[in-house]
N, C-alpha and C positions, 0 to 999 in steps of 0.2 A: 434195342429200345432207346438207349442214348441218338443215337443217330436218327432215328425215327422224330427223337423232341427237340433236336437241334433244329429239324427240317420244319417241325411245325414254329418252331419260337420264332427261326426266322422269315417265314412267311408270313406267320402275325406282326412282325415287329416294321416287315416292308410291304406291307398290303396295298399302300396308296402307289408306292412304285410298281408294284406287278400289277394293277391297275390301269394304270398309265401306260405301261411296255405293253401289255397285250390290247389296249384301245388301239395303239397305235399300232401295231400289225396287221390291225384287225381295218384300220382304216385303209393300210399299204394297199390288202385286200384288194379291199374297194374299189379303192383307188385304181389300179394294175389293171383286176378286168374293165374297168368304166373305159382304158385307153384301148383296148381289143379292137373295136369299129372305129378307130381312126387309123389305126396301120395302113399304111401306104398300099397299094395293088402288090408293085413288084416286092415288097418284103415279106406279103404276106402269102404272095405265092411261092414264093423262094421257099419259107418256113413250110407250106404245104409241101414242095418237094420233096423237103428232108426229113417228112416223116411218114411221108406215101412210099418214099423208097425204105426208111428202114423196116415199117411193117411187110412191104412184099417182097425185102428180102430177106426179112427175120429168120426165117429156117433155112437160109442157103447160106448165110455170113458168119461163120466164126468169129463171135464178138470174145477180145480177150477180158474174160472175166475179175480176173490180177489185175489186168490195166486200170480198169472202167474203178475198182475198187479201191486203188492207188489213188486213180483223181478223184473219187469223190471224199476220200478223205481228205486229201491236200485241200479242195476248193471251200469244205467246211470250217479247216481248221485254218485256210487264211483269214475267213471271220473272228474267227474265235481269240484267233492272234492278235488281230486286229484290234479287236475288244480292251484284250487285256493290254497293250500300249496307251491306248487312248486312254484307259484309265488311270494310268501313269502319269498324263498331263490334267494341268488345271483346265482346259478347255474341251475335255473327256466327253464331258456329259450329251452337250448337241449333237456331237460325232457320234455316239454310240444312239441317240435318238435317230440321228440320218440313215445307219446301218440298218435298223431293226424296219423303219418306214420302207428303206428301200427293199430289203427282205421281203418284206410282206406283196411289195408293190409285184416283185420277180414273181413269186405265189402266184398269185391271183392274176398277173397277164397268163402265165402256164396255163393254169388250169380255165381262163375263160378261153383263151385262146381254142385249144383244143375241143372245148366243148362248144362253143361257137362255129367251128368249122366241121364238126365230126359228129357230133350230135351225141347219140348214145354213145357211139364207140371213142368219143373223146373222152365219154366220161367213163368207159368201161377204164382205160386207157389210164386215166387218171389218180381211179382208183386201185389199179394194179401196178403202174411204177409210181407214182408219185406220195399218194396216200402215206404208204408201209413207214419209209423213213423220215417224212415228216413227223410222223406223230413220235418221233424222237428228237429229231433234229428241233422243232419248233420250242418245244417245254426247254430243251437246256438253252436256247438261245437267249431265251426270255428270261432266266437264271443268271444266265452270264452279263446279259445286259445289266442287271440290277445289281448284279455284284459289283462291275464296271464302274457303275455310275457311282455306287456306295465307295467305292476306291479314292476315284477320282476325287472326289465330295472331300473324301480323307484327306485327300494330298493337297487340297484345296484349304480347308480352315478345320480339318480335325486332330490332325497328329499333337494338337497340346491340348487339347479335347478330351481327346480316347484316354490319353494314358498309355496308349501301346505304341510301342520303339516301331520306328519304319520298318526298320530290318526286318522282326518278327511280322508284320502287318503284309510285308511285300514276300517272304516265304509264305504265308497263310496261304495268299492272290494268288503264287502261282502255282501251288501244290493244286488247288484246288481248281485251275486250269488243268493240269495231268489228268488230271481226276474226269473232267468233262472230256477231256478230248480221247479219253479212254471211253465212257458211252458214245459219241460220234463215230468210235472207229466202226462200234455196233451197229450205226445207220450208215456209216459207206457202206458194210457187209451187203446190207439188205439192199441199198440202192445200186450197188455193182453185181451182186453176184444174184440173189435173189429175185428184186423184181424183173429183171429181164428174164430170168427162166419162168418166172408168173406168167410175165409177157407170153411168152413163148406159146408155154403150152394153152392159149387160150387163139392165139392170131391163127 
């Protein structure tokens, strides 16, 4: 229950930011698929190769499950890294806006992409690997940004503010970095090991 009113206090207390962080994803979206129909011919044929072959030869390729699991944590959690750096400087805040924009912007070329070129089966496609660990992946992102952003802010004009010693303020930051990068490992799982077996058993 503690934990439960932490989570609400601080989502009341930063409302006009998670506002903000999720308009702005929300625009990357937009944004990402609006760029689909300008892709170049040969890149976007390129990209149609690399997914016409992995589907027809989804049941004959031994995908290393470990592997694909291993990167999709690392590739996560050099955002997340990423985050929590930026936060550390006075100039944080735009960077981690740029992150989140261009997050969103990667989104939504994916999923117009494939839906654009594949029609239904883009978006069968879409909703089988792509779906599962976003809807983890996205919420903590948007978490972290704000935290990010709240850091930086700190490190900028609050630390005679707050009342709280750096030291204590910067163990908080990065405990609760562990903490996040422990539900991520939860969405590499599903995005390495699971949706491609989803995949699988549907192609």
């Amino acid at each position: 229950m503690i934990v439960k009113s932490r989570i609400k206090k601080h989502i009341s207390a930063n409302q006009w930011q998670y506002l903000i962080i999720t308009l702005l994803f929300t625009i990357g979206i937009i944004v990402g698929n609006y760029k689909v129909p300008a892709l170049e011919g040969g890149v976007r044929n390129h990209l149609l190769d690399l997914i016409n072959g992995y589907l027809l030869g989804n049941n004959q390729v031994d995908i290393n499950g470990s592997k694909l699991l291993f990167l999709a944590f690392l590739n996560q959690a050099k955002t997340f890294m990423l985050i929590w750096f930026l936060g550390l400087t006075v100039i944080g805040m735009p960077l981690i806006l740029a992150i989140v924009l261009l997050k969103g912007m990667a989104l939504g070329f994916t999923v117009g992409f494939l839906v654009q070129e594949k029609a239904g089966v883009g978006v069968l496609i879409s909703l089988l690997t792509i779906l599962p660990q976003n809807l983890i992946y996205i919420p903590l992102l948007i978490v972290w940004s704000v935290v990010g952003i709240k850091f930086s802010i700190y490190i900028a004009v609050g630390r005679q503010v707050s009342g709280i010693s750096l030291g204590r303020a910067l163990l908080s930051y990065s405990f609760l970095l562990l903490m996040l990068l422990a539900l991520v490992a939860i969405g590499a799982f599903i995005e390495g090991i699971f949706s491609p077996w989803l995949l699988r058993q549907f192609v």
